[in-house]
py3Dmol code that shows the C-alpha trace and the ligand (Angstrom):
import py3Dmol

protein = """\
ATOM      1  CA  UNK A   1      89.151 103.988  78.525  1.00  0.00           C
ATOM      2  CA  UNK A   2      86.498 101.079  78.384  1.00  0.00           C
ATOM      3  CA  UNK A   3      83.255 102.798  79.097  1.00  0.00           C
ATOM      4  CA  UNK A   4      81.554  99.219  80.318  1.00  0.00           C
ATOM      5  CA  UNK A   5      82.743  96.116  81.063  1.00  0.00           C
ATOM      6  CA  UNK A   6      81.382  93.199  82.757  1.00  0.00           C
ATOM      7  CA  UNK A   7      85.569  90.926  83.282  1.00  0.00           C
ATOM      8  CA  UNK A   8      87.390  93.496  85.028  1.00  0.00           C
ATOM      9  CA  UNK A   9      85.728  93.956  87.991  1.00  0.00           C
ATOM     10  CA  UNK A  10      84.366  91.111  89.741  1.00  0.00           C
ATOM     11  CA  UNK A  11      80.338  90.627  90.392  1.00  0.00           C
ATOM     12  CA  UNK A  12      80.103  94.419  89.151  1.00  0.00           C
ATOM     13  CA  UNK A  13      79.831  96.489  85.600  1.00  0.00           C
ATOM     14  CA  UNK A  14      82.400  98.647  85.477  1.00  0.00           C
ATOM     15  CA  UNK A  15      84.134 101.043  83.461  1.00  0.00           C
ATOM     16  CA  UNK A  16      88.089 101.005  83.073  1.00  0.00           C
ATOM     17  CA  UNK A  17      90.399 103.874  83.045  1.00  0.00           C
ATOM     18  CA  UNK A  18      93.701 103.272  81.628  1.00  0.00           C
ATOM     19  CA  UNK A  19      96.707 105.383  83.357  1.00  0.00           C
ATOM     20  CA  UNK A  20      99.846 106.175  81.313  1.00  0.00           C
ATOM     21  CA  UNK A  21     103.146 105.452  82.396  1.00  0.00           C
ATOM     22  CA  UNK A  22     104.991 101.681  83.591  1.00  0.00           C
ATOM     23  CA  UNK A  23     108.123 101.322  86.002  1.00  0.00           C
ATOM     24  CA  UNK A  24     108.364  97.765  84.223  1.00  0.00           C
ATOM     25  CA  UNK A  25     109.022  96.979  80.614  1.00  0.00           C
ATOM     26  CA  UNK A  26     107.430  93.741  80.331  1.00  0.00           C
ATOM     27  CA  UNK A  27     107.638  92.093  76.744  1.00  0.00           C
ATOM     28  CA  UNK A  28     104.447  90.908  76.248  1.00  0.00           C
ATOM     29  CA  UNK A  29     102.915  94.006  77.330  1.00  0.00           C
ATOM     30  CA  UNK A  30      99.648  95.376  75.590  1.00  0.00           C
ATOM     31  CA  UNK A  31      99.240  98.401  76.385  1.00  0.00           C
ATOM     32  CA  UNK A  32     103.189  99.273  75.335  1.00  0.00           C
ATOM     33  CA  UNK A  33     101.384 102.663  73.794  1.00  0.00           C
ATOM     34  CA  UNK A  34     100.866 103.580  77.585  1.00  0.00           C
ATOM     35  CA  UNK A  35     104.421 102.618  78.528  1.00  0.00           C
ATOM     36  CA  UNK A  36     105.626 104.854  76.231  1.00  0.00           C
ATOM     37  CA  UNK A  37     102.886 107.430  76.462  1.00  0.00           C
ATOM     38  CA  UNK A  38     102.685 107.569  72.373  1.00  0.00           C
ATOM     39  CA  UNK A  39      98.894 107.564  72.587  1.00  0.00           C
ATOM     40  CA  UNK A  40      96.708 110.554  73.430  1.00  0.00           C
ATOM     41  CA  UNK A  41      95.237 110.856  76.669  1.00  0.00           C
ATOM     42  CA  UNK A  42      91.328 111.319  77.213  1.00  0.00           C
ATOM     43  CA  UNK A  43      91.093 115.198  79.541  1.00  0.00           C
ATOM     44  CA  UNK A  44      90.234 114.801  82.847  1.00  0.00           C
ATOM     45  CA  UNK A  45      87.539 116.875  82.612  1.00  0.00           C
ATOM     46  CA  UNK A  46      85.882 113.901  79.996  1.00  0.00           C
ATOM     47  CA  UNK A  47      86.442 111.385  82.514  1.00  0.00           C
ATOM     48  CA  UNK A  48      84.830 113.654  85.610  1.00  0.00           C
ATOM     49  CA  UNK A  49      81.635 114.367  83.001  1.00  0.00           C
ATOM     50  CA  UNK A  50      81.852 110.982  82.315  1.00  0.00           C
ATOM     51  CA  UNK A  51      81.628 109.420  85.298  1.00  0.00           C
ATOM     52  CA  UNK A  52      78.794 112.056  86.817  1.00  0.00           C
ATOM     53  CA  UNK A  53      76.747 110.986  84.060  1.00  0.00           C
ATOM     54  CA  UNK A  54      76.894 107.476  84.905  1.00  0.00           C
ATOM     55  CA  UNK A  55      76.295 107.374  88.797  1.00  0.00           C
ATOM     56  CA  UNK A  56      73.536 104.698  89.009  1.00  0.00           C
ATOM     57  CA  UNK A  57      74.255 102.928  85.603  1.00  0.00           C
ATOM     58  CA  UNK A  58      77.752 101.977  86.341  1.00  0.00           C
ATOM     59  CA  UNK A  59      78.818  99.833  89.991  1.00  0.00           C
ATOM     60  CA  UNK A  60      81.938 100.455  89.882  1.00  0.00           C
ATOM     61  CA  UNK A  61      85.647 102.205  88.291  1.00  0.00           C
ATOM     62  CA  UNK A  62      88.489  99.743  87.925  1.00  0.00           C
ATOM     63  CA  UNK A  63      92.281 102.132  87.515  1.00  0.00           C
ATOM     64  CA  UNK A  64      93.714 100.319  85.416  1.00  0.00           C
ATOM     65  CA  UNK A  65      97.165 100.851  83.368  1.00  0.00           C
ATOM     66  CA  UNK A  66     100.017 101.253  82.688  1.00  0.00           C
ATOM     67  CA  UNK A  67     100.991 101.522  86.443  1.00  0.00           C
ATOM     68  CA  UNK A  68      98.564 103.981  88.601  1.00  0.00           C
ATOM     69  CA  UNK A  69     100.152 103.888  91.677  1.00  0.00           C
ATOM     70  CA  UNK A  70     102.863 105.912  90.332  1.00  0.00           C
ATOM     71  CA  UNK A  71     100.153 109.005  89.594  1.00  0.00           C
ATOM     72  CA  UNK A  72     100.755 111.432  92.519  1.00  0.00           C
ATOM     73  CA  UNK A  73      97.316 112.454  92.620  1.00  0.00           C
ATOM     74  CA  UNK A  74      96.048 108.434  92.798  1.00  0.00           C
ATOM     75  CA  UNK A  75      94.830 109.199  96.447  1.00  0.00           C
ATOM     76  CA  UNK A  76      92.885 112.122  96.117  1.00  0.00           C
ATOM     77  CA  UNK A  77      91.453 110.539  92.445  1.00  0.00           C
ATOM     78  CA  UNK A  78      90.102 107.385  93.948  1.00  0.00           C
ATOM     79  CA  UNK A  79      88.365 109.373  97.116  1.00  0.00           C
ATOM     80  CA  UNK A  80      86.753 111.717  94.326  1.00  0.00           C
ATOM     81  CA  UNK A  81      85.605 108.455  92.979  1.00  0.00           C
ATOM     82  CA  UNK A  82      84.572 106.809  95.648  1.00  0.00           C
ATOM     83  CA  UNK A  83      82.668 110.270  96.520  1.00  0.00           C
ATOM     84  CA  UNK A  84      80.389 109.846  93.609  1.00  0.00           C
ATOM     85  CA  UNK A  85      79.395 106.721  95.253  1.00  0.00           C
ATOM     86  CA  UNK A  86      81.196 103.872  92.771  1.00  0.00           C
ATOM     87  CA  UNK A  87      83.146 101.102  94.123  1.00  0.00           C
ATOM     88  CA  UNK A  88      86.669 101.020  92.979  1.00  0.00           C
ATOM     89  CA  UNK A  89      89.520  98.111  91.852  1.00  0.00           C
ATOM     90  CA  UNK A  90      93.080  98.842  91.596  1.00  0.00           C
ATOM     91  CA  UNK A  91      94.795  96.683  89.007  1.00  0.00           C
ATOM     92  CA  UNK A  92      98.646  97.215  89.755  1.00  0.00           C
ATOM     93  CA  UNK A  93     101.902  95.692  88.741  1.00  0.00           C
ATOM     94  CA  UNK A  94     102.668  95.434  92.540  1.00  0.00           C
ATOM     95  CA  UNK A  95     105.671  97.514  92.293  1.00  0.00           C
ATOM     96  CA  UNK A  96     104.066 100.544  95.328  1.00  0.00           C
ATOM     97  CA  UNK A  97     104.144  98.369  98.649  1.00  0.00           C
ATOM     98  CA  UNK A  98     103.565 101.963 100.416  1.00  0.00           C
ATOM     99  CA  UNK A  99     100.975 103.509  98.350  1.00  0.00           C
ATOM    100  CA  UNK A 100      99.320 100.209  98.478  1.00  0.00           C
ATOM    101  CA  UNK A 101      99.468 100.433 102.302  1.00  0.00           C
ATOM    102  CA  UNK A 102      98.181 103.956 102.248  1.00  0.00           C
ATOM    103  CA  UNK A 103      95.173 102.995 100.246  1.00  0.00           C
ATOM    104  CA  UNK A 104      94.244 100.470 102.903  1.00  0.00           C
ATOM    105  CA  UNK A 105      94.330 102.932 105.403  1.00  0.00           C
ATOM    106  CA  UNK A 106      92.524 105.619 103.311  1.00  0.00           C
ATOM    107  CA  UNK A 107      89.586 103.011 102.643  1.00  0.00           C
ATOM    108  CA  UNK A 108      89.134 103.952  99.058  1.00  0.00           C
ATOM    109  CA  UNK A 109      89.422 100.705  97.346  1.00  0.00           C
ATOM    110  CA  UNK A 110      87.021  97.974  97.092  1.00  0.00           C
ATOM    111  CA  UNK A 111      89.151  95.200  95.229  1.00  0.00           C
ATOM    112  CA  UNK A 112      92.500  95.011  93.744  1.00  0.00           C
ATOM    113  CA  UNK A 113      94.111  92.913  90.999  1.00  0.00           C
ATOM    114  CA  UNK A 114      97.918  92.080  91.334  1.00  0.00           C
ATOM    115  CA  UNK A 115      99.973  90.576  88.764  1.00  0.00           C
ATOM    116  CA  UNK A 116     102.816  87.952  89.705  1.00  0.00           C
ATOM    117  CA  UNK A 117     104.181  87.444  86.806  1.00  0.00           C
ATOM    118  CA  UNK A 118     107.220  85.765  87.361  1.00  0.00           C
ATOM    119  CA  UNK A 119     109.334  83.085  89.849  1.00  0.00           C
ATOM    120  CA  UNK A 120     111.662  86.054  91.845  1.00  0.00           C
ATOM    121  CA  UNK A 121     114.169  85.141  90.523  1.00  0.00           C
ATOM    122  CA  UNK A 122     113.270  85.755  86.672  1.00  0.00           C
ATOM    123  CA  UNK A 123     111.423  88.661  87.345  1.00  0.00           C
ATOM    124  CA  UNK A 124     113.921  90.950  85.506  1.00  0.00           C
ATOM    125  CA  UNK A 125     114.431  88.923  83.067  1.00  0.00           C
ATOM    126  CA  UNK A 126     110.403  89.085  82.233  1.00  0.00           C
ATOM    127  CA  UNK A 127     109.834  92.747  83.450  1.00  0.00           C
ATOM    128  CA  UNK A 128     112.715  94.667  82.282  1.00  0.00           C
ATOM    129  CA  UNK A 129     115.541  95.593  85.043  1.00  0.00           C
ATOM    130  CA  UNK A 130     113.859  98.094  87.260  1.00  0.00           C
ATOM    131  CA  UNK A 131     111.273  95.177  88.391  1.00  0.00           C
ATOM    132  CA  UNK A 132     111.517  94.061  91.687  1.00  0.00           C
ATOM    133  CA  UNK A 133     110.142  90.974  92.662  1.00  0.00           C
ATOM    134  CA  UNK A 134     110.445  91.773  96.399  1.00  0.00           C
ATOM    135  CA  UNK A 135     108.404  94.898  95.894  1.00  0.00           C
ATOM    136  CA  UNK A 136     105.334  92.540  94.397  1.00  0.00           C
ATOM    137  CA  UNK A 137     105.587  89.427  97.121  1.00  0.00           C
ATOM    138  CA  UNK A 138     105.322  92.569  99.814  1.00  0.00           C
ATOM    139  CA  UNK A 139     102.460  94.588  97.810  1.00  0.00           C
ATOM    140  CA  UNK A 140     101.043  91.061  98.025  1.00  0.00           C
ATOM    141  CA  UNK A 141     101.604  90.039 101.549  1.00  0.00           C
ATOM    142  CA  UNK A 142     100.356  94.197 102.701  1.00  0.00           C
ATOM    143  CA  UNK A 143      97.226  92.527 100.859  1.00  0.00           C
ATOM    144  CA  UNK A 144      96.567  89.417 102.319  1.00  0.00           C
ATOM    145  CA  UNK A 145      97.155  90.254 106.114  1.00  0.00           C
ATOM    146  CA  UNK A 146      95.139  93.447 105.977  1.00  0.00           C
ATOM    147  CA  UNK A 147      92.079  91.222 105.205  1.00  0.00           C
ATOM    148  CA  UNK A 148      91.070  93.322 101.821  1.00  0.00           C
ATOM    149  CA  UNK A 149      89.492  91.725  98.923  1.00  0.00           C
ATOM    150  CA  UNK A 150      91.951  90.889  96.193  1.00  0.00           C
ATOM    151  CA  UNK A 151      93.032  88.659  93.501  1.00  0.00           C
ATOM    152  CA  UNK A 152      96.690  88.171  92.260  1.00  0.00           C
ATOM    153  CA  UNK A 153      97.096  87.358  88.721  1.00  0.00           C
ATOM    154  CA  UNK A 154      99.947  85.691  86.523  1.00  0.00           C
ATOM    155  CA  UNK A 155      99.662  85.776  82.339  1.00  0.00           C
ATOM    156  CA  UNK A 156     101.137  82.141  81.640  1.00  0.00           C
ATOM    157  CA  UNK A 157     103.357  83.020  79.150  1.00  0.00           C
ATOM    158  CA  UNK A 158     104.889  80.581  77.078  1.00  0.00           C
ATOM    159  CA  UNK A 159     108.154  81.108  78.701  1.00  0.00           C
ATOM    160  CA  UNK A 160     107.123  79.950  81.930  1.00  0.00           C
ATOM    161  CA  UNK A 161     106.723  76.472  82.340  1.00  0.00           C
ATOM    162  CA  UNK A 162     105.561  74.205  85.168  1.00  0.00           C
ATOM    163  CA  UNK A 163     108.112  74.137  87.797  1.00  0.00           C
ATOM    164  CA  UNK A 164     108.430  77.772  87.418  1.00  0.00           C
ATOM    165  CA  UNK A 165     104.201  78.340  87.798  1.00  0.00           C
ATOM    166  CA  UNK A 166     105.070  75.897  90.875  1.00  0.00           C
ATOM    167  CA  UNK A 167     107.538  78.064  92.250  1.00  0.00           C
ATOM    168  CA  UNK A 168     105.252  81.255  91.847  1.00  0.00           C
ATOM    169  CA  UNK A 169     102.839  79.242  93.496  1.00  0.00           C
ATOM    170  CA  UNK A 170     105.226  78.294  96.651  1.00  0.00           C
ATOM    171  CA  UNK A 171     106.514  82.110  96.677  1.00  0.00           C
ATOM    172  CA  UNK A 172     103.039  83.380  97.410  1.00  0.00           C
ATOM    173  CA  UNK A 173     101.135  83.272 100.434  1.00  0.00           C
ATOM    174  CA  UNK A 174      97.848  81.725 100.546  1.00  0.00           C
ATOM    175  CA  UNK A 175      95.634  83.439  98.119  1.00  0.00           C
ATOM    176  CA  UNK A 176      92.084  84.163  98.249  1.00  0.00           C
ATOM    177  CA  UNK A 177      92.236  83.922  94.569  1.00  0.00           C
ATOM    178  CA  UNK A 178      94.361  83.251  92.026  1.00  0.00           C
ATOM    179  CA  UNK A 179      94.001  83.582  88.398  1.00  0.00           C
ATOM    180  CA  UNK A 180      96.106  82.413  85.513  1.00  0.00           C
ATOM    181  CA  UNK A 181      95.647  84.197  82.229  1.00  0.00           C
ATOM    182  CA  UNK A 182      96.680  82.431  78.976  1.00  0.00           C
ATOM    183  CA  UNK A 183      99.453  84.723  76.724  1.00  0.00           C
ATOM    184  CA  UNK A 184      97.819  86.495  73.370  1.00  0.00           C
ATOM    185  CA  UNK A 185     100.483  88.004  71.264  1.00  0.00           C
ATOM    186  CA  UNK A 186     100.551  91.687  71.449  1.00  0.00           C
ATOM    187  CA  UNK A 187     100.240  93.352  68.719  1.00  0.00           C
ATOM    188  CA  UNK A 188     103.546  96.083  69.202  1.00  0.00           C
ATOM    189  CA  UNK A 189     106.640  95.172  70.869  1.00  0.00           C
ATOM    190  CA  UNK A 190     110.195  95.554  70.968  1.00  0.00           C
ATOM    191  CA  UNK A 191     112.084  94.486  67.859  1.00  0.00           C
ATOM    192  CA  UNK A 192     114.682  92.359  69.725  1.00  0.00           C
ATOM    193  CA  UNK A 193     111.752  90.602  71.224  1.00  0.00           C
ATOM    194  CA  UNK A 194     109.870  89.154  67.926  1.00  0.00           C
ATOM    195  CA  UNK A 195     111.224  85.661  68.844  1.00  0.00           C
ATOM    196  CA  UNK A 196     109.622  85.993  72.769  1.00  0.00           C
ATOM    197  CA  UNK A 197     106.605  87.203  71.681  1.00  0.00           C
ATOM    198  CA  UNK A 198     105.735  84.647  68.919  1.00  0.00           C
ATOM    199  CA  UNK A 199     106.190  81.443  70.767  1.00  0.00           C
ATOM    200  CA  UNK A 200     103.755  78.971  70.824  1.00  0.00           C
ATOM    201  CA  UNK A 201     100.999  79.879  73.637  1.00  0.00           C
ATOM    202  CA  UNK A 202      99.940  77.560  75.983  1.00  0.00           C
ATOM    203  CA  UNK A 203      96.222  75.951  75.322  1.00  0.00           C
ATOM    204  CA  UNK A 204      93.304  76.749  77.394  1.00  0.00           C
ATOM    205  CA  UNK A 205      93.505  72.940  78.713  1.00  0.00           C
ATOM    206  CA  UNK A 206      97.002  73.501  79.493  1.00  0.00           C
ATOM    207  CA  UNK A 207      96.410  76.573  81.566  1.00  0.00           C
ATOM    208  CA  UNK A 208      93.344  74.680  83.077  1.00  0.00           C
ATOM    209  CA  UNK A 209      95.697  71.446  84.020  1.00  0.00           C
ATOM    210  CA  UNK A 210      98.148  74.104  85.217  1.00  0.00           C
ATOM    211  CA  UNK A 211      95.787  75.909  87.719  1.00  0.00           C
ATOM    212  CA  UNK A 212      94.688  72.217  89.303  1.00  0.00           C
ATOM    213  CA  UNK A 213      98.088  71.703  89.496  1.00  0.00           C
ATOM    214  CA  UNK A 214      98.685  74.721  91.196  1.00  0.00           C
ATOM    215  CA  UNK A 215      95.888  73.620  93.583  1.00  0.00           C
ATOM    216  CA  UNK A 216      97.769  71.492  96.077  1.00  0.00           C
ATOM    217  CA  UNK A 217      99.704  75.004  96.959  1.00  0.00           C
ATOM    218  CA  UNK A 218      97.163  77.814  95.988  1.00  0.00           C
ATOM    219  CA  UNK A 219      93.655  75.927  96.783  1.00  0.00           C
ATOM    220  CA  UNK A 220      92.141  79.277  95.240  1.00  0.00           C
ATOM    221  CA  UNK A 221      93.835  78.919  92.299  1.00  0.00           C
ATOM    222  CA  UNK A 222      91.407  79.438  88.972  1.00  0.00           C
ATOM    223  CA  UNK A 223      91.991  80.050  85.338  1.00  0.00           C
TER     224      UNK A 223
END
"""
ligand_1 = """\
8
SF4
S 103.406 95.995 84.311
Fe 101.634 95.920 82.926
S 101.611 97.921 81.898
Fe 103.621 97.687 82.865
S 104.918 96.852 81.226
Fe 104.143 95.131 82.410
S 102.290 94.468 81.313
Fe 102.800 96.560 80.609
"""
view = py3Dmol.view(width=600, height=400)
view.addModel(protein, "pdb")
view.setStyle({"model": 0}, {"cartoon": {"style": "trace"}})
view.addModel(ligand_1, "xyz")
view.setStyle({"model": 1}, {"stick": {}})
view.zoomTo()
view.show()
């Protein structure tokens, strides 16, 4: 849990709640202690004090993860936040096309945050084998015809280079924003992936030339 945070939520301060649990193994992952749920979890009954306490001081709660759409109480937790009067963000890995669709209808999310993280075709190759990129272009298109606010993201990794980001770009529909993230090493990872994980990043220029690259395809495309 991040108990304040003024990058993770758009125009408000917000606190983040990190879920446990991923349906996708990416390698560069940091929060791989949430994959594999090695790190304690924080009682609900924290988080509810928590967040009572800070009606007023905080705008807004930003689920975060890990993957929260695959929590079967994530409907019933966001209307209890939303009840206490904070606006909410859903980060997600895109992966829930239906709960996505059932949040819209429920009302209970101000923004969300969706990571494309690969060109379709390489998404297993980046996400481990159960992701599927079709899932993620139709979390993503449930998003941008429904009118909601949203963002879709994409870490440039060093393993992806231009034509690929161009590709992403092309896959996607129009955007009303889109964010490219440069790559930090994680700190734990998988053993057979110490060569992926150390390559060379990309430089904050680079990601910046990228993005106006991007442009002529994404016009809201931003770094
Ligand atoms: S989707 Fe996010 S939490 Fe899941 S493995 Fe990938 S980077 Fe980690």
């Amino acid at each position: 849990m991040a108990k304040s945070s003024f990058v993770d939520f758009p125009g408000q301060i917000a606190c983040v709640l990190f879920v446990p649990g991923c349906n996708f193994d990416c390698f560069y992952c940091h929060n791989r202690q949430l994959i594999d749920g090695s790190e304690d979890t924080i009682s609900p009954e924290y988080i509810a004090n928590f967040l009572k306490k800070r009606v007023g001081k905080l705008d807004g709660v930003v689920i975060s993860g890990g993957e929260p759409s695959l929590q079967p109480d994530l409907i019933p937790y966001m209307k209890s936040i939303k009840e206490l009067g904070y606006k909410v963000k859903l980060d997600t890995n895109g992966s829930s096309p239906e709960i996505v669709e059932r949040i819209l209808k429920e009302g209970i999310c101000d923004y969300f945050a969706v990571d494309y993280k690969a060109p379709a075709d390489r998404y297993k190759e980046i996400c481990g084998g159960a992701a599927d990129s079709g899932d993620v272009l139709k979390t993503i298109c449930i998003l941008s015809n429904s009118g909601a606010e949203f963002e879709a993201r994409t870490t440039v990794i060093p393993q992806l280079d231009a034509d690929d980001l161009i590709r992403m770009a092309k896959e996607l529909p129009v955007l009303p924003r889109y964010v490219l993230n440069p790559y930090r090493k994680p700190e734990r990872f998988l053993p057979q992936d110490e060569d992926r994980v150390a390559k060379v990043p990309y430089t904050k220029s680079e990601i910046k030339f990228f993005a106006e690259t991007l442009r002529a395809y994404q016009p809201n495309a931003t770094t």
